[in-house]
PyMOL CGO cylinders between C-alpha atoms (Angstrom):
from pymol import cmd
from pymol.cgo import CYLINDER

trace = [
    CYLINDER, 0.00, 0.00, 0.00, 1.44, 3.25, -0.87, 0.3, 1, 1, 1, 1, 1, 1,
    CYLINDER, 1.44, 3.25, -0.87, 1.47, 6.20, 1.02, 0.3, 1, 1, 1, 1, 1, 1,
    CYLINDER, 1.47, 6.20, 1.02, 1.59, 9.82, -0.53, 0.3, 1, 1, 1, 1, 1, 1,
    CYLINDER, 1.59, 9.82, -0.53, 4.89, 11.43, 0.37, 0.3, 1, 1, 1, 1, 1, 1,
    CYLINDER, 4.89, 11.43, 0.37, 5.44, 13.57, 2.87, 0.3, 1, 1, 1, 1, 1, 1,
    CYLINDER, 5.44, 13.57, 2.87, 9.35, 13.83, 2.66, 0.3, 1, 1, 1, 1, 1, 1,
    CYLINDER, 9.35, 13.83, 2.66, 12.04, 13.68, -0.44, 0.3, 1, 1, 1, 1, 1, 1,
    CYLINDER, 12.04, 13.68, -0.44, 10.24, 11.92, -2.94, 0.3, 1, 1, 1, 1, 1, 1,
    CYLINDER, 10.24, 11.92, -2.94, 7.40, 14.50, -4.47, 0.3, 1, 1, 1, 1, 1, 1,
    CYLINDER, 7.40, 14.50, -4.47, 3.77, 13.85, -5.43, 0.3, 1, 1, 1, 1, 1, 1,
    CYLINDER, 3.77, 13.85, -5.43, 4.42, 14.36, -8.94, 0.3, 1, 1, 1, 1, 1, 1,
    CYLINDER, 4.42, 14.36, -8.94, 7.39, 11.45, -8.92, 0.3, 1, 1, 1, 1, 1, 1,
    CYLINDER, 7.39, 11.45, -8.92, 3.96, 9.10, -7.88, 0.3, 1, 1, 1, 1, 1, 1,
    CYLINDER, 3.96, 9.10, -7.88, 2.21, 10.09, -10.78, 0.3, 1, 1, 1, 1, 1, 1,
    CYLINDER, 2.21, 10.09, -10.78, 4.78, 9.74, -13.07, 0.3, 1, 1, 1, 1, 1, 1,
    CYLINDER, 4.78, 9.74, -13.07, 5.21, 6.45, -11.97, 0.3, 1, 1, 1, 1, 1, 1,
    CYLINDER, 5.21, 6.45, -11.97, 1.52, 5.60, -12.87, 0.3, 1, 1, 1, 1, 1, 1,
    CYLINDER, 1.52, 5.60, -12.87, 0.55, 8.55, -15.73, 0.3, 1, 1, 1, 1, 1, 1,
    CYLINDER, 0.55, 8.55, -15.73, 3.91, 8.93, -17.18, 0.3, 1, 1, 1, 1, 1, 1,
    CYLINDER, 3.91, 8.93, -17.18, 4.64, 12.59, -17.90, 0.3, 1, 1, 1, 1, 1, 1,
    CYLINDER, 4.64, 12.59, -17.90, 3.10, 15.07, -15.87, 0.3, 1, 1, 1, 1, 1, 1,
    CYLINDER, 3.10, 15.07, -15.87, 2.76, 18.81, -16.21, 0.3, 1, 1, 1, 1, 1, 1,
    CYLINDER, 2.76, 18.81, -16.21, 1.55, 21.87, -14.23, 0.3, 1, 1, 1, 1, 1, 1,
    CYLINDER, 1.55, 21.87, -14.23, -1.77, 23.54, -15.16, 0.3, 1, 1, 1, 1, 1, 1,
    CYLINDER, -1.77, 23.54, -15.16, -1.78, 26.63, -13.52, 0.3, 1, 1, 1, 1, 1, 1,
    CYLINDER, -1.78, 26.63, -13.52, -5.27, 28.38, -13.48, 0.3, 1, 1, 1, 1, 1, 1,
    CYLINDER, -5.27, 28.38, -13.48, -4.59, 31.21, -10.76, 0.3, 1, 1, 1, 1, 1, 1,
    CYLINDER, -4.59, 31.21, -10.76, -1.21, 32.34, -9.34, 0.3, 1, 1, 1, 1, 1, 1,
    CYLINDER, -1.21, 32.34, -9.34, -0.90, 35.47, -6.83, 0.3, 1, 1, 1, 1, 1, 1,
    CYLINDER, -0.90, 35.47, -6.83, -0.06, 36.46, -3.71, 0.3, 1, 1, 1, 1, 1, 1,
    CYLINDER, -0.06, 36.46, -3.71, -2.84, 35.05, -1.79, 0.3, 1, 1, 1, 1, 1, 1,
    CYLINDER, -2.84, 35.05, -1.79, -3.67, 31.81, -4.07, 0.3, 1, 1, 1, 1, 1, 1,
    CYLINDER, -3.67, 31.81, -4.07, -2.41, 29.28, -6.46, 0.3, 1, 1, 1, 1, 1, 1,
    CYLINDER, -2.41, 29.28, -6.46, -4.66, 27.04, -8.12, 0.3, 1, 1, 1, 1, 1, 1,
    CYLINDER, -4.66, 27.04, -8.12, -3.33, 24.30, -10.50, 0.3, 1, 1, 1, 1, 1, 1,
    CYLINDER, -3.33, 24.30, -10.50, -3.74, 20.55, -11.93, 0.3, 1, 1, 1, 1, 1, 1,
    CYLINDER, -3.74, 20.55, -11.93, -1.26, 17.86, -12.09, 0.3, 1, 1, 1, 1, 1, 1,
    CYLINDER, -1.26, 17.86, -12.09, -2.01, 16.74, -15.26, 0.3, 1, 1, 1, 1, 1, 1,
    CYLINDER, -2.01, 16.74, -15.26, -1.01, 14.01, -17.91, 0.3, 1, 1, 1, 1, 1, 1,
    CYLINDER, -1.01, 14.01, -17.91, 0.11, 14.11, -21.72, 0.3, 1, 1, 1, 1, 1, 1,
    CYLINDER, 0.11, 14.11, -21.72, -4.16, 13.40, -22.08, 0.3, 1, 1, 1, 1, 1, 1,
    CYLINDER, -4.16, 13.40, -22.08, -4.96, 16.68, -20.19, 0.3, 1, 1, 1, 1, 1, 1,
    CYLINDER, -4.96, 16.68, -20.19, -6.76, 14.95, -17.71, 0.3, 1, 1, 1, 1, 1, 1,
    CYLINDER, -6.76, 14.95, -17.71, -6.12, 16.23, -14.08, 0.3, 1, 1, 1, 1, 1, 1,
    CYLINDER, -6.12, 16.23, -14.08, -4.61, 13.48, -11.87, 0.3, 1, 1, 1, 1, 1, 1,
    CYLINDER, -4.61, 13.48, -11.87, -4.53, 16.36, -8.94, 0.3, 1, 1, 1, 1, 1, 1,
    CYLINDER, -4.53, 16.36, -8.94, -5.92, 19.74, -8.13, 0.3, 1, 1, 1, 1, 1, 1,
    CYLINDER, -5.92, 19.74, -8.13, -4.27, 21.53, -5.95, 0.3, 1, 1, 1, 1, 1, 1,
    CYLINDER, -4.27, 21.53, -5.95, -4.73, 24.86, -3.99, 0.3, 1, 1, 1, 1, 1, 1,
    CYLINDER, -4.73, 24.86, -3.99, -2.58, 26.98, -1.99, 0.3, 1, 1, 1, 1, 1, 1,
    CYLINDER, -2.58, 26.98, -1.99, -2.97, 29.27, 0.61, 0.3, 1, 1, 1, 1, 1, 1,
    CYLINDER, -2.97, 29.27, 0.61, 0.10, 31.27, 0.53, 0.3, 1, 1, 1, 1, 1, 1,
    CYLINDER, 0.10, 31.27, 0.53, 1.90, 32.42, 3.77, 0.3, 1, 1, 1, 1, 1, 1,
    CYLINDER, 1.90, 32.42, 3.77, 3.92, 35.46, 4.43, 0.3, 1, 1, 1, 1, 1, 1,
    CYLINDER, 3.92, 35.46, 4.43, 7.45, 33.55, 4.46, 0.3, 1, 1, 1, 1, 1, 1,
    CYLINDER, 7.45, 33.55, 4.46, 5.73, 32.22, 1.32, 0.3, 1, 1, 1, 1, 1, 1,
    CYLINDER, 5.73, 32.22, 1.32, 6.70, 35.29, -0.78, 0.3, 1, 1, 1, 1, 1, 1,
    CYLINDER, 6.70, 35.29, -0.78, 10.16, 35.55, 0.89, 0.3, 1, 1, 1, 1, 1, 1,
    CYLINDER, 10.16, 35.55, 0.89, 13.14, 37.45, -0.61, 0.3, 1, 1, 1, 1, 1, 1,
    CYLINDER, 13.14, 37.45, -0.61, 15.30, 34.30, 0.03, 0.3, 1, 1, 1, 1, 1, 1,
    CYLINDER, 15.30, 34.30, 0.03, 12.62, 32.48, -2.12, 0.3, 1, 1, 1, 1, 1, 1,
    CYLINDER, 12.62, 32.48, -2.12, 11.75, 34.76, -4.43, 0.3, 1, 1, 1, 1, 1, 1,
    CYLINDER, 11.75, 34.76, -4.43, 13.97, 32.68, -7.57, 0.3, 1, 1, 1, 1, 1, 1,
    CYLINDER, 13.97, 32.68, -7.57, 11.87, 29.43, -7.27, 0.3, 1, 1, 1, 1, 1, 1,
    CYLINDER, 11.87, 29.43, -7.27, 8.75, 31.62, -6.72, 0.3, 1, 1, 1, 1, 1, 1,
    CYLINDER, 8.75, 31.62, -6.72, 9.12, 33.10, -9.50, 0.3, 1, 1, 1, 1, 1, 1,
    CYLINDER, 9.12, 33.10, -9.50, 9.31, 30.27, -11.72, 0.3, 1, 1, 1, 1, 1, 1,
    CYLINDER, 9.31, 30.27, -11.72, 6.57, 28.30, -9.90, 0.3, 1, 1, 1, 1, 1, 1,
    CYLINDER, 6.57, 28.30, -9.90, 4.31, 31.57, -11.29, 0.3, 1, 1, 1, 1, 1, 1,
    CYLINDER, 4.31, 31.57, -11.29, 5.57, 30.49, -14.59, 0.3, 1, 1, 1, 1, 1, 1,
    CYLINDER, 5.57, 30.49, -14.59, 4.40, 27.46, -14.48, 0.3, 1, 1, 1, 1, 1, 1,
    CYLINDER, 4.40, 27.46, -14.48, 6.32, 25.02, -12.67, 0.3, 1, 1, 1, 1, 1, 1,
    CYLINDER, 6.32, 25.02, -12.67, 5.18, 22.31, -10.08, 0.3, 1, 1, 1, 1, 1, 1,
    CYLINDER, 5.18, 22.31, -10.08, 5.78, 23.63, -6.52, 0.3, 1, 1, 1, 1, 1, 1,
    CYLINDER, 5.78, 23.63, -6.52, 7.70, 20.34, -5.15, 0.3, 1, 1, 1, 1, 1, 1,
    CYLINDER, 7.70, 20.34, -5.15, 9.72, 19.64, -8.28, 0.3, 1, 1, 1, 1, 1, 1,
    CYLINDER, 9.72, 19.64, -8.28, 11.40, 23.75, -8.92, 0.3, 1, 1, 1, 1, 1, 1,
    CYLINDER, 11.40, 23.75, -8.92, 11.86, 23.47, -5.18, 0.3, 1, 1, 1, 1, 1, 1,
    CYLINDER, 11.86, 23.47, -5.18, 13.81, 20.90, -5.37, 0.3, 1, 1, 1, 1, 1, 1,
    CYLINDER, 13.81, 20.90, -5.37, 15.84, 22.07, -8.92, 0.3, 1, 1, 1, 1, 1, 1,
    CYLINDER, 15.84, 22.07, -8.92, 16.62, 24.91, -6.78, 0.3, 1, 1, 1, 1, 1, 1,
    CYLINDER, 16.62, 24.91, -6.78, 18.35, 22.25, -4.08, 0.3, 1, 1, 1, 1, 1, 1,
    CYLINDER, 18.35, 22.25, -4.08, 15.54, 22.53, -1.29, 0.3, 1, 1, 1, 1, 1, 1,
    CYLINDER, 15.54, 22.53, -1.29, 14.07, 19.66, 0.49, 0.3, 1, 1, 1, 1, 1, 1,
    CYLINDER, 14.07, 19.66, 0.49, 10.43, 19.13, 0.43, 0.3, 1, 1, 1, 1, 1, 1,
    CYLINDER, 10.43, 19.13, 0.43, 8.68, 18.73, 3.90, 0.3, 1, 1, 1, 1, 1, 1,
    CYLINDER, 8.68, 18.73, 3.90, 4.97, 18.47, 4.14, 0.3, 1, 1, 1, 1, 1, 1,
    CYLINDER, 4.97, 18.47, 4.14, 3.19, 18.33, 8.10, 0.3, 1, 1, 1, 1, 1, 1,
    CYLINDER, 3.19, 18.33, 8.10, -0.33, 16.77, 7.41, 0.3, 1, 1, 1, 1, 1, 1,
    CYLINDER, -0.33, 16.77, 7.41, -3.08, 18.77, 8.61, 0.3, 1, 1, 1, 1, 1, 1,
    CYLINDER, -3.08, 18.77, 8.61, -5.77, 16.17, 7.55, 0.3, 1, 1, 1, 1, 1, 1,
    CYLINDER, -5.77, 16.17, 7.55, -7.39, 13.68, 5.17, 0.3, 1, 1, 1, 1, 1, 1,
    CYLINDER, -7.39, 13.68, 5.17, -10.66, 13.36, 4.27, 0.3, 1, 1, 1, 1, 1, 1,
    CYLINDER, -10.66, 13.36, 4.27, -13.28, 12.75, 1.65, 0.3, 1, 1, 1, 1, 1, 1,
    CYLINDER, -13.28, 12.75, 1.65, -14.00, 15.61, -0.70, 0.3, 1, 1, 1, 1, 1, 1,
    CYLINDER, -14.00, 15.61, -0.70, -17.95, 15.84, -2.42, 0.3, 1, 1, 1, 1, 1, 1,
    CYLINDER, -17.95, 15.84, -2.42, -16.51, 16.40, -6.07, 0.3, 1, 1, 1, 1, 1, 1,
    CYLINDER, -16.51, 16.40, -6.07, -18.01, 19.23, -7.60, 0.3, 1, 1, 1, 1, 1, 1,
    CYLINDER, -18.01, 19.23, -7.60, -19.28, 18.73, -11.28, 0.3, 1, 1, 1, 1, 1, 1,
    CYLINDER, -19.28, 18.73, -11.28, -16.49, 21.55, -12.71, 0.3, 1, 1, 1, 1, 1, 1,
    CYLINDER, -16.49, 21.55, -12.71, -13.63, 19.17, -10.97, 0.3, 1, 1, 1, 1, 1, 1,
    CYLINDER, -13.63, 19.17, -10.97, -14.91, 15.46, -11.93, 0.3, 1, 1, 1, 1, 1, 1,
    CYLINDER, -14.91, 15.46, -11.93, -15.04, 17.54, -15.71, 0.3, 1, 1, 1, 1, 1, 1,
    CYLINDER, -15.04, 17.54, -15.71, -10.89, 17.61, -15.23, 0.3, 1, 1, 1, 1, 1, 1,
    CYLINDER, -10.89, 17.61, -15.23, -10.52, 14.62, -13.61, 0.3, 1, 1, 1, 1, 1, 1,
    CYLINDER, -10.52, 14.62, -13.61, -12.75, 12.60, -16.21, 0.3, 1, 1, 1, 1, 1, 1,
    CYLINDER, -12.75, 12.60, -16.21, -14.25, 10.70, -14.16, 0.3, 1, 1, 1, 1, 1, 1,
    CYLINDER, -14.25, 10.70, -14.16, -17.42, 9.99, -13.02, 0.3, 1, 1, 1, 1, 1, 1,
    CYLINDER, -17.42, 9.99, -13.02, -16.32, 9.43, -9.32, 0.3, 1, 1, 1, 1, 1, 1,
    CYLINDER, -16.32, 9.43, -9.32, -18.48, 11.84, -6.53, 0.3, 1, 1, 1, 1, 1, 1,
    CYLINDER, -18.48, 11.84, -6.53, -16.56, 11.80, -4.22, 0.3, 1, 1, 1, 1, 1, 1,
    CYLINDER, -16.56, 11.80, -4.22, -12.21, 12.31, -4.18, 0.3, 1, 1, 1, 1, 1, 1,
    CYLINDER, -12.21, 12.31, -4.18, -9.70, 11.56, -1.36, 0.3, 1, 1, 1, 1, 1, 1,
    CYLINDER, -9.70, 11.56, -1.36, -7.92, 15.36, -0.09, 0.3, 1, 1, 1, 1, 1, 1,
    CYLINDER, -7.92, 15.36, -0.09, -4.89, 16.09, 1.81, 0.3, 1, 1, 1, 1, 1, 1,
    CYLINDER, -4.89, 16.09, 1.81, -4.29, 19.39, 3.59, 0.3, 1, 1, 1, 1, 1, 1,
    CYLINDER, -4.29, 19.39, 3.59, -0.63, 20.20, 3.70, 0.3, 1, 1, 1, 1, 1, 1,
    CYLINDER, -0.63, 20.20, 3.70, 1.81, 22.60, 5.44, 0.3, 1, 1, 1, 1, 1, 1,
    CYLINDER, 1.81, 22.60, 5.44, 4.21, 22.84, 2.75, 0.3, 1, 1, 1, 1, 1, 1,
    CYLINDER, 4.21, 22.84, 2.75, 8.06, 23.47, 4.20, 0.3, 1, 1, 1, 1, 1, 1,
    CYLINDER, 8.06, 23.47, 4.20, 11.05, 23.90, 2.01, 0.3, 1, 1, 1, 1, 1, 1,
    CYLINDER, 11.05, 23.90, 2.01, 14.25, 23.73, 3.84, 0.3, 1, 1, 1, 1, 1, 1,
    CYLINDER, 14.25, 23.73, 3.84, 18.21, 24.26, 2.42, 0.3, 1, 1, 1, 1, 1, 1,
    CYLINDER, 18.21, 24.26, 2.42, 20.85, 23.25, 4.10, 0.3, 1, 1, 1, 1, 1, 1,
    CYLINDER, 20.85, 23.25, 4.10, 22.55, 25.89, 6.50, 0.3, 1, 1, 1, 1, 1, 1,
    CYLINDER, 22.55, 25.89, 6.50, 19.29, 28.29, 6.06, 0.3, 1, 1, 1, 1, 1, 1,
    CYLINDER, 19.29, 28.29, 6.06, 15.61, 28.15, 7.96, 0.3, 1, 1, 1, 1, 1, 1,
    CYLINDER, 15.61, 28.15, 7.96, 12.84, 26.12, 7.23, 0.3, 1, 1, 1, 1, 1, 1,
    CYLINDER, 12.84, 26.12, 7.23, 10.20, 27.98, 4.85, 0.3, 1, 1, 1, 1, 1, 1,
    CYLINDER, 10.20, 27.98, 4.85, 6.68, 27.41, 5.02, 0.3, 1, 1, 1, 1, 1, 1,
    CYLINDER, 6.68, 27.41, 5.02, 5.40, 28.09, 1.50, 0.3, 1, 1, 1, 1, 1, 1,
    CYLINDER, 5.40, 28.09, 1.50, 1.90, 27.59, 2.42, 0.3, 1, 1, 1, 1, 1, 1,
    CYLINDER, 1.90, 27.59, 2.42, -0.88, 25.63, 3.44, 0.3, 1, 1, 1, 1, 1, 1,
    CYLINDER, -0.88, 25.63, 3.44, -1.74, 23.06, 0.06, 0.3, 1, 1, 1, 1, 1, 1,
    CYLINDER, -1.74, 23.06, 0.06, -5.26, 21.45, -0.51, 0.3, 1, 1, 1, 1, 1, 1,
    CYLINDER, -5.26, 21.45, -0.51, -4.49, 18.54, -3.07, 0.3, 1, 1, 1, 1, 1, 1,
    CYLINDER, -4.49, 18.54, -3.07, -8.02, 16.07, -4.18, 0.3, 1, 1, 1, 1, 1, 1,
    CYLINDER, -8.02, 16.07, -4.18, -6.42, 13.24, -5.61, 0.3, 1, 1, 1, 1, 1, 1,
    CYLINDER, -6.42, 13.24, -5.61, -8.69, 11.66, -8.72, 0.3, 1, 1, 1, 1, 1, 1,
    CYLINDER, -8.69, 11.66, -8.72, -10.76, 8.69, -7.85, 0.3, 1, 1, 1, 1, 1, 1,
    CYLINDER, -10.76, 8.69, -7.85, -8.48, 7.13, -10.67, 0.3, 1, 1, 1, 1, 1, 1,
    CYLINDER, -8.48, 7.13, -10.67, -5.70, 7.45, -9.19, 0.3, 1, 1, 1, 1, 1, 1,
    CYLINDER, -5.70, 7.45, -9.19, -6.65, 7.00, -5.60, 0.3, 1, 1, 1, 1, 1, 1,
    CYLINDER, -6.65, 7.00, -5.60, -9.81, 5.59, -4.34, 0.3, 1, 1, 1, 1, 1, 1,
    CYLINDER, -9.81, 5.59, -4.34, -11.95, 7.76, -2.19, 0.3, 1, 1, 1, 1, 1, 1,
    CYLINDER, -11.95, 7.76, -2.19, -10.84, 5.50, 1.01, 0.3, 1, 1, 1, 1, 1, 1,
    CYLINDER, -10.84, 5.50, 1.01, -8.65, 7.03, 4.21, 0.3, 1, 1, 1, 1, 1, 1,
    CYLINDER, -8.65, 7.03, 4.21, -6.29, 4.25, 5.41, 0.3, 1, 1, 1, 1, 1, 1,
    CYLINDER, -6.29, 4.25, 5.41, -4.00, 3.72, 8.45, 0.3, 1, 1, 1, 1, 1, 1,
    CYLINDER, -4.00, 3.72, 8.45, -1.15, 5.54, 6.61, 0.3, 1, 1, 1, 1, 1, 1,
    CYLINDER, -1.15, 5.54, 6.61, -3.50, 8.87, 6.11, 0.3, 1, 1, 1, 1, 1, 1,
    CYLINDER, -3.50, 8.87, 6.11, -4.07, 8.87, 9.88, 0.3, 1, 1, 1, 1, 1, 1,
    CYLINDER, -4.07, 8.87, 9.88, -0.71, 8.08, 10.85, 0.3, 1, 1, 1, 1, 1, 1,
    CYLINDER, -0.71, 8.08, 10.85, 0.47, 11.06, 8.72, 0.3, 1, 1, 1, 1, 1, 1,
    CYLINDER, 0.47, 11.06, 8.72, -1.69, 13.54, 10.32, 0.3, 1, 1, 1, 1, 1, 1,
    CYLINDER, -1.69, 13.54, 10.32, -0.30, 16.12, 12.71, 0.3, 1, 1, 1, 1, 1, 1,
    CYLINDER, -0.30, 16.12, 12.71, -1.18, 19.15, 14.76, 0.3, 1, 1, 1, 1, 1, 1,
    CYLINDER, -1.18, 19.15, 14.76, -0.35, 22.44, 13.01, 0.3, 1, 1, 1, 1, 1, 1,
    CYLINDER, -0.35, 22.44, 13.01, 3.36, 23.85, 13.65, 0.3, 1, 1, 1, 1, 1, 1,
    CYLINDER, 3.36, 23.85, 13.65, 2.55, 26.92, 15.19, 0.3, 1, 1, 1, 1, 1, 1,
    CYLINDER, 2.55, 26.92, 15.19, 0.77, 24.15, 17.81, 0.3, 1, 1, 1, 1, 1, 1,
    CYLINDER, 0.77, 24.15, 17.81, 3.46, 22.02, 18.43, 0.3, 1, 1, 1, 1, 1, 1,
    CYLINDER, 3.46, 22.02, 18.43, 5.92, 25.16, 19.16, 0.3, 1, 1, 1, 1, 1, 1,
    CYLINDER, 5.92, 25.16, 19.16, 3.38, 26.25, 21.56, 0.3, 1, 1, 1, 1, 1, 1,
    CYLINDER, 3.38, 26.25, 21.56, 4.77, 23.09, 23.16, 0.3, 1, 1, 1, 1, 1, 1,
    CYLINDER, 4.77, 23.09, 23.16, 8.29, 24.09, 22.78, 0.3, 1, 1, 1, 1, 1, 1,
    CYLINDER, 8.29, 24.09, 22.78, 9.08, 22.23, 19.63, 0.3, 1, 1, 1, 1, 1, 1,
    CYLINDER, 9.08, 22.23, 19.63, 11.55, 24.00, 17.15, 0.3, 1, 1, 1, 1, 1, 1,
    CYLINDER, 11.55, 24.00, 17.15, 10.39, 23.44, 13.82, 0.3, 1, 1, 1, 1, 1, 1,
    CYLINDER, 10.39, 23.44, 13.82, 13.65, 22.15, 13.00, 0.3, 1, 1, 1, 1, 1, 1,
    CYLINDER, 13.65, 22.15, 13.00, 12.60, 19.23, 16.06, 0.3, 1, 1, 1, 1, 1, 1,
    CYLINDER, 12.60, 19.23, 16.06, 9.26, 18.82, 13.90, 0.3, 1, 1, 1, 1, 1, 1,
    CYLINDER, 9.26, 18.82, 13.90, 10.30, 18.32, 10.82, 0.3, 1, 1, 1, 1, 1, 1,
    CYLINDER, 10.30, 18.32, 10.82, 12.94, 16.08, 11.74, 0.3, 1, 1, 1, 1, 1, 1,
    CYLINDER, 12.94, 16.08, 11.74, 10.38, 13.94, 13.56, 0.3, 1, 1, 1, 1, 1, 1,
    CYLINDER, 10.38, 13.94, 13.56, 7.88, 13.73, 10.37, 0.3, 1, 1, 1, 1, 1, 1,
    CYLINDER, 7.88, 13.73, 10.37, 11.42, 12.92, 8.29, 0.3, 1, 1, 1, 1, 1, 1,
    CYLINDER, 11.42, 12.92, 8.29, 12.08, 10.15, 10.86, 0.3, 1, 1, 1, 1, 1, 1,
    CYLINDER, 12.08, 10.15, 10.86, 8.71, 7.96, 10.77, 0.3, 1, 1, 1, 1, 1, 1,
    CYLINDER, 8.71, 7.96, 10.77, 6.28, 10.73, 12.77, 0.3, 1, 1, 1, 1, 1, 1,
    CYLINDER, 6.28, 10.73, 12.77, 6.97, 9.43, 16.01, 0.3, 1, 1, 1, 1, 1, 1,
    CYLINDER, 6.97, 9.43, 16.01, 5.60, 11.32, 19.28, 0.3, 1, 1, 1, 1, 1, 1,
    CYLINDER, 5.60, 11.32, 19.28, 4.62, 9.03, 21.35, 0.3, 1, 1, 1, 1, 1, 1,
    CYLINDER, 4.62, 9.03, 21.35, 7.68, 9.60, 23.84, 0.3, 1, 1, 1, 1, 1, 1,
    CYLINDER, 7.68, 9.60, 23.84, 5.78, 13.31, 24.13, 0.3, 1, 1, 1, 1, 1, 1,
    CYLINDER, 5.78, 13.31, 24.13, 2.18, 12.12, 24.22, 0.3, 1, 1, 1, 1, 1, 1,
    CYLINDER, 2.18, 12.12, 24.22, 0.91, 14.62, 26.50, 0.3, 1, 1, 1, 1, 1, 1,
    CYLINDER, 0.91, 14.62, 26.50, 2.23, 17.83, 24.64, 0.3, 1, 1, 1, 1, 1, 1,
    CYLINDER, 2.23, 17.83, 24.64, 1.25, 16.19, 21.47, 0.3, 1, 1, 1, 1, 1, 1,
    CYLINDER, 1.25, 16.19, 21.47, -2.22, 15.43, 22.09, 0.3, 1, 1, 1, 1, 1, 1,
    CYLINDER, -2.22, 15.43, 22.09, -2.75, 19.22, 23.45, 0.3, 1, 1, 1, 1, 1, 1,
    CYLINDER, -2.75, 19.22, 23.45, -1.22, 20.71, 20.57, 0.3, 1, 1, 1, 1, 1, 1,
    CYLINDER, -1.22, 20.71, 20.57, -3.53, 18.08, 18.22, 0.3, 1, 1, 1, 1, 1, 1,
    CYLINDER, -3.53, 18.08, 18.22, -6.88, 19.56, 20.04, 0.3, 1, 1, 1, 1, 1, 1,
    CYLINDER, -6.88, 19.56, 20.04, -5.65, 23.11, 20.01, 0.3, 1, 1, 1, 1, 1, 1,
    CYLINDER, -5.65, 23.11, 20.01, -5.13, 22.53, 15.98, 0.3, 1, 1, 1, 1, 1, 1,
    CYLINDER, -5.13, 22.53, 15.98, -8.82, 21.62, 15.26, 0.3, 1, 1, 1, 1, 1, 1,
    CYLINDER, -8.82, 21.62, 15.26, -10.17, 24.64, 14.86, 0.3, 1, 1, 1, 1, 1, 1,
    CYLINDER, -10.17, 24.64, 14.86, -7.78, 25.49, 12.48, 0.3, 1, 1, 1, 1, 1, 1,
    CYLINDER, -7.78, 25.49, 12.48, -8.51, 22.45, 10.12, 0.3, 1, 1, 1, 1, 1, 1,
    CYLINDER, -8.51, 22.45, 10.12, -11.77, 23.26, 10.14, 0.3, 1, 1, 1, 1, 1, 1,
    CYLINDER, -11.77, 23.26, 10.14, -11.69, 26.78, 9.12, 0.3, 1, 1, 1, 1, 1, 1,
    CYLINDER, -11.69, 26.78, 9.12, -9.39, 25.76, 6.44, 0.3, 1, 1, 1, 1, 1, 1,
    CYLINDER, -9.39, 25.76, 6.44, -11.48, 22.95, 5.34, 0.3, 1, 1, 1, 1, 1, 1,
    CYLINDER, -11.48, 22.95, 5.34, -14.83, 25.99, 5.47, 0.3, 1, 1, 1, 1, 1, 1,
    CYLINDER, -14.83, 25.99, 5.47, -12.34, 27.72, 3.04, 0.3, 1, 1, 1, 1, 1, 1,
    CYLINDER, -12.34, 27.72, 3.04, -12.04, 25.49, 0.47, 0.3, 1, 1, 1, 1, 1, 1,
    CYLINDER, -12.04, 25.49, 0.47, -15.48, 24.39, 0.00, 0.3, 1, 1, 1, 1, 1, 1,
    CYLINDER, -15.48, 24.39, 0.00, -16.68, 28.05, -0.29, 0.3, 1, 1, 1, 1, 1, 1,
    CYLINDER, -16.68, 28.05, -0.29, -13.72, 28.17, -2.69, 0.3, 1, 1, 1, 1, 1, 1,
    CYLINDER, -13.72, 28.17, -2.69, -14.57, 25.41, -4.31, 0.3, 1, 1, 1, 1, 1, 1,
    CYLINDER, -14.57, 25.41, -4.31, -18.28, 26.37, -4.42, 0.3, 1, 1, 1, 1, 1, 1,
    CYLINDER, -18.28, 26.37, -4.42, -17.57, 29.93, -5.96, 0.3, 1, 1, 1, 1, 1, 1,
    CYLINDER, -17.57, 29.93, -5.96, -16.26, 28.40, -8.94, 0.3, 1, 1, 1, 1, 1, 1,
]
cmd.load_cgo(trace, "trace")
């Protein structure tokens, strides 16, 4: 059973492995928002994604591979041609209503689509972590039933900001989602900064289906 990556090898290294060539659609791209498709040599969307951009996320130290990404390239892969490691921290997985527009680019006549909510880090050695922003991706039925497995949940994390309310460094959390996601040596702190990180997923998930919805 695969898992989608959360560390060195990228989303778009999966698909390739299954769709062949893959490409970014980009549909939107400013400061605020990025909307895009993964999509094959067909055309057909094998992943939408959107991002919610963060302030670090238009960075001076950045600003290269930001750049291009507005041009057109895939997020994980001009990070890393630009030598930066890819760290996501799972926010949450869950089942996605597809709306008509979306199972349209997806071609497929799925209703419903497994989603993954994201913070997306980018770290280089010698410099500190960037947090690009926070990344919806619905994954088409096709390529990934609509079912949540025991890898989803044991991906899924409290937000940073969370877990250095706890005194984590972020360096400490993404080492710990690099190493196998292991807390259970700091249980207590964990589980505090997992219930203080709901509301959070939920306003984010409110986001995207009005987002989603406007379209």
């Amino acid at each position: 059973m695969e898992h989608f990556p959360t560390v060195d090898r990228l989303h778009t290294d999966v698909l390739e492995d299954k769709y062949g060539k893959i490409q970014a659609k980009v549909l939107r791209h400013d400061d605020q928002i990025r909307e895009s498709h993964l999509i094959d040599s067909s055309g057909t969307s094998r992943t939408y994604a959107l991002t919610f951009f963060t302030a670090t996320g238009h960075s001076e130290e950045i600003k290269p591979v930001d750049m291009e990404i507005r041009a057109g390239g895939s997020i994980g892969a001009t990070f890393r041609k630009y030598g930066y490691a890819i760290r996501k921290n799972v926010l949450d997985v869950f089942i996605l209503e597809v709306p008509d527009w979306l199972a349209r680019d997806f071609r497929h006549g799925g209703l419903h689509a497994k989603s993954r909510i994201s913070e997306f880090y980018a770290k280089k050695q010698g410099a500190p972590s960037v947090l690009y922003g926070d990344v919806l991706e619905v994954y088409s039925p096709d390529f990934r039933p609509p079912l949540i497995n025991k890898i989803d949940y044991a991906q899924i994390n409290p937000s940073a900001d969370e877990l250095q309310k706890e005194g984590f460094s972020l360096d400490d959390i993404l080492a710990r989602i690099e190493d196998g996601n292991d807390w259970s040596d700091v249980a207590k702190r964990y589980e505090r900064a997992r219930i203080n990180s709901l509301g959070r997923v939920f306003d984010f998930r409110r986001k995207v289906e009005e987002y989603l919805l406007s379209k």
